[in-house]
C-alpha positions, 0 to 999 in steps of 0.5 A, a space after each residue: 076049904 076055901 071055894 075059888 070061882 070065877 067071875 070074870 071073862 076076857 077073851 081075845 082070840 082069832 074068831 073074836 075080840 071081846 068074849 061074846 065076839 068070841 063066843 057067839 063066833 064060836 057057837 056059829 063055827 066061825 073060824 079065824 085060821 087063814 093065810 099069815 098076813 103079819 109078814 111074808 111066810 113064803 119060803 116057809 112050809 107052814 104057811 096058816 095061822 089064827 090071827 086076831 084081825 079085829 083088835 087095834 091095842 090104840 082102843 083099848 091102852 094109852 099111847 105111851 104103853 103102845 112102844 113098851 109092849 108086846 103083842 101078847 101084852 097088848 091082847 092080855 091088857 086089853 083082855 084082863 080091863 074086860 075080864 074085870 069089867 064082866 066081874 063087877 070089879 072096881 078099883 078099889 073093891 078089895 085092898 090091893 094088897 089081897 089082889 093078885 095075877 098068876 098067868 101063864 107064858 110060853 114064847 113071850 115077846 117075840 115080836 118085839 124081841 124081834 124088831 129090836 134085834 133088827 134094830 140092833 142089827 142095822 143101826 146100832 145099840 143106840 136104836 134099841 129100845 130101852 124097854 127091850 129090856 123087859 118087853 120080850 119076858 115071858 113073865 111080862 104079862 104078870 107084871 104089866 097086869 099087876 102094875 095097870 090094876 093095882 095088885 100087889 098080892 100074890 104074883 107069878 108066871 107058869 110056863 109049860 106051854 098048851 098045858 101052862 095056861 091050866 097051871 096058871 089057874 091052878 096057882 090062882 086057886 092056891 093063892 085063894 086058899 092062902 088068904 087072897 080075895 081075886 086073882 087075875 089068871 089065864 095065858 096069852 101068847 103071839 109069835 107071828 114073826 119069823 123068829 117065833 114061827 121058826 121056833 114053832 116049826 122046831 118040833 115039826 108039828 106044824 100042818 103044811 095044808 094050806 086049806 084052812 078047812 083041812 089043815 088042823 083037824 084033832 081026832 079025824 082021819 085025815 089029821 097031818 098036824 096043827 095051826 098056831 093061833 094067838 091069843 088067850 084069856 083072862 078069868 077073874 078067880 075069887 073066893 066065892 064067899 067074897 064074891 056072892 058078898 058082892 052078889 056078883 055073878 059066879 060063871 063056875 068054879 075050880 073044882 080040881 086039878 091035877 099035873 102030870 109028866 110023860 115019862 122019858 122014852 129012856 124009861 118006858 114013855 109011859 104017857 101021864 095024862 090019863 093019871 093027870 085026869 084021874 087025880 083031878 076027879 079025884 081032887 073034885 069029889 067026882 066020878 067020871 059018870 059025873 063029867 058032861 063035856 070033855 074040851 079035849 087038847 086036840 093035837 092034831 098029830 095022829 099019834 098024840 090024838 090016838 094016845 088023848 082019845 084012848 085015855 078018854 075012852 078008857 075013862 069015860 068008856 066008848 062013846 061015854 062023855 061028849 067031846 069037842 075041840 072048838 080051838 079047831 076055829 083058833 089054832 093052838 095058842 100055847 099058854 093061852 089055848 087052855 085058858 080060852 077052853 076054861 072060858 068056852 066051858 063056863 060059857 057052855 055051862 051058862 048058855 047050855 051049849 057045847 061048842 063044835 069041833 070045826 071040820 072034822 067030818 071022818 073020825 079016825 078008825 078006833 078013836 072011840 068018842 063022841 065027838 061033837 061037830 057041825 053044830 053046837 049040841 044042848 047039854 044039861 050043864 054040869 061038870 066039865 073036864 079041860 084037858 091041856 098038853 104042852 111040849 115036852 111031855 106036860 100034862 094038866 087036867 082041870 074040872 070046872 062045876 057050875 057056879 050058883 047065879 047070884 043077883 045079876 049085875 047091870 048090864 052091860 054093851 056087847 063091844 069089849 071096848 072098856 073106859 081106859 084107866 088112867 094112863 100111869 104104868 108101864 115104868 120099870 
């Protein structure tokens, strides 16, 4: 059966612009959670958020795309050029047509839908951009990605919240079997504006700590809820045979994956994550003696925590498989969480280094893990297993096995800035 592997990085989130921005502030516990600063919060009762400070979309896109996007599509434009550059991948290395993007998306283009219907609102339909008509899609990320790199393969959007950014990948290892050569894949998400913040809170899993350091801490005794972060990442997946032709580097590859749903309270409320895990083992080849790292999904809310970390034990046993939550230092980025995870285990496996989880210091009583805290802790790589939970009862699994180095490629500057292609998409 045909190898998907992932090639290619770019990751943008709140302790990091660029992918070694980020890993190397993640590696270091640096955390981008703090008071929301995109606009007043006051008179809200969560009042914290990842947001992402050091990125300037004017940097990185030209300016006729800056009023037709989003946030979220800024982050994902930027993050896809990085990701393709980390890959070796030019215009013109594979026919279009055997290029695809399959993304995730959960809120979509709140931002912008916001400021439009502002625009609506107090000085008429004449000041409503035409591009509302699309920028506030939540499947406009795939679209825009298509457009600005050329491909015109296989194309689609997932949504399934935290969990959709591993369903995402998992498209993107289908259409590889299916004859594709590279597919762009990952989420990213942003809704730091009162209409999407409003719908955040509509679940009432928010933290309302206003402590930074306290406010959103899975697995401990002290957990009262989650931070939203914004963000996400894109990975380049391509048929590992035409990517050793290329003697790019391969960071791992989508070894298995599996999906699954909480049954309905109606009918037991039987949690499906623990078969979701099992399944892609199973689908992987793999034991669960063969696992090295578990990225956990790290709600945040004590009973959903509970129900992870018993699932983990009961699979992993007491104590049995490392464990880390490093979005502590992010917050949860919806569809684009996931995919950040994906990215902090490849990373891990290329540099022998688990992440942290951030400010997690007393381990609620019976979660039964091995939690990894306070500082990264070296690892013999070898598979890991990313767990995701959306909203509404999603589960995703997926395991990652480390990938064979091919020849290295030049090397190339630390700064995710990248040449701008030519300023031609964008119309719709």
């Amino acid at each position: 059966m045909t190898t998907a592997v992932i090639t290619g990085i770019g990751v943008a989130a709140p302790n990091g612009a660029g992918t070694e921005n980020f890993w190397d502030a993640t590696l270091r516990g640096e955390s981008g959670i703090g008071p929301i600063r995109r606009f007043d919060v006051r008179g809200y009762p969560a009042r914290l958020g990842g947001e992402i400070d050091d990125f300037d979309p004017a940097e990185y896109l030209p300016r006729r795309l800056l009023p037709q996007t989003d946030r979220m599509t800024q982050l994902a434009l930027a993050a896809s050029a990085w990701a393709l550059a980390d890959a070796g991948v030019e215009p013109g290395t594979y026919d279009p047509g055997e290029t695809g993007v399959a993304m995730a998306g959960a809120f979509g283009g709140f931002e912008y839908g916001q400021r439009e219907l502002e625009n609506l609102w107090c000085s008429g339909p004449e000041r409503v951009s035409v591009y509302m008509s699309f920028a506030w899609f939540y499947a406009v990320n795939t679209g825009q990605l298509s457009i600005r790199h050329t491909m015109r393969g296989p194309a689609g959007v997932v949504v399934g919240d935290q969990a959709g950014g591993l369903d995402a990948v998992a498209q993107a290892r289908r259409n590889i079997r299916k004859g594709a050569r590279l597919m762009l894949s990952g989420g990213f998400d942003s809704s730091f504006c009162p209409y999407g913040w409003v719908a955040r809170m509509s679940d009432g899993a928010l933290s309302t700590d206003e402590d930074p350091r306290t406010a959103y801490l899975p697995f401990d005794i002290r957990a009262q809820g989650q931070v939203p972060g914004e963000g996400g990442a894109v990975l380049v997946v391509e048929e590992a045979a035409a990517a050793r032709r290329r003697g790019t580097r391969i960071y791992g590859e989508i070894a298995g994956y599996a999906a699954t749903f909480d049954a309905a309270i109606r009918h037991g409320g039987e949690r499906g994550l623990g078969r979701a895990v099992e399944a892609a083992l199973a689908d992987a080849g793999v034991t669960a003696r063969e696992v090295g790292v578990v990225f956990a999904d790290g709600s945040g809310r004590p009973a959903d925590d509970r129900a992870e970390a018993e699932t983990i034990a009961d699979l992993f046993g007491p104590q049995g498989v490392p464990v880390t939550v490093p979005k502590t230092m992010t917050g949860r980025m919806s569809s684009g969480g996931a995919p950040v995870d994906l990215a902090s285990a490849l990373l891990a496996m290329r540099d022998g280094l688990i992440p942290p989880t951030v400010n997690v210091h007393t381990v609620a009583p019976g979660t039964r893990l091995d939690l990894v805290t306070g500082v990264p802790r070296p690892w013999r790589p070898g598979h890991a297993l990313v767990l995701a939970r959306g909203r509404g009862g999603f589960n995703s699994a997926m395991v990652l096995r480390p990938g064979a180095v091919a020849p290295a490629l030049p090397e190339k500057p630390e700064s995710p800035a990248v040449e701008r292609p030519p300023d031609q998409e964008g119309e719709s």
